[in-house]
N, C-alpha and C positions, 0 to 999 in steps of 0.2 A: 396460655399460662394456666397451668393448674395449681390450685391452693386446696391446704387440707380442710376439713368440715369445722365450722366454728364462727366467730364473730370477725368481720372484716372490716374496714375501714375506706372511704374514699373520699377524696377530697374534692368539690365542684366548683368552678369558678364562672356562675352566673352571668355577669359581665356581659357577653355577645349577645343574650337573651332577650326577649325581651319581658316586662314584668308581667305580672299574672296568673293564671293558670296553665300550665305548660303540662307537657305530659312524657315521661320516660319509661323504657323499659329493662330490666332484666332478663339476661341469656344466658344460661349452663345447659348444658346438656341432658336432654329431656326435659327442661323446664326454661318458661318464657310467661313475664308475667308482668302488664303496665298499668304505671300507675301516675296518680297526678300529685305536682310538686307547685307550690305555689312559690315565684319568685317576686321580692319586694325591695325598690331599688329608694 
């Protein structure tokens, strides 16, 4: 899917997770960049 440059929105539903410090990534095209999410249940 391509989207135009600007502010985007996503929705994440924790839930399967478990709590903590977990860690996600980001990936477009020529760029790839992870970072940490802290989940609190």
């Amino acid at each position: 899917m391509t989207r135009s440059a600007g502010v985007h929105e996503v929705w994440f539903d924790g839930t399967p997770y478990e709590h903590g410090m977990n860690l996600f990534q980001l990936q477009t095209e020529g760029f790839s960049e992870t970072k940490k999410m802290l989940i609190s249940k």
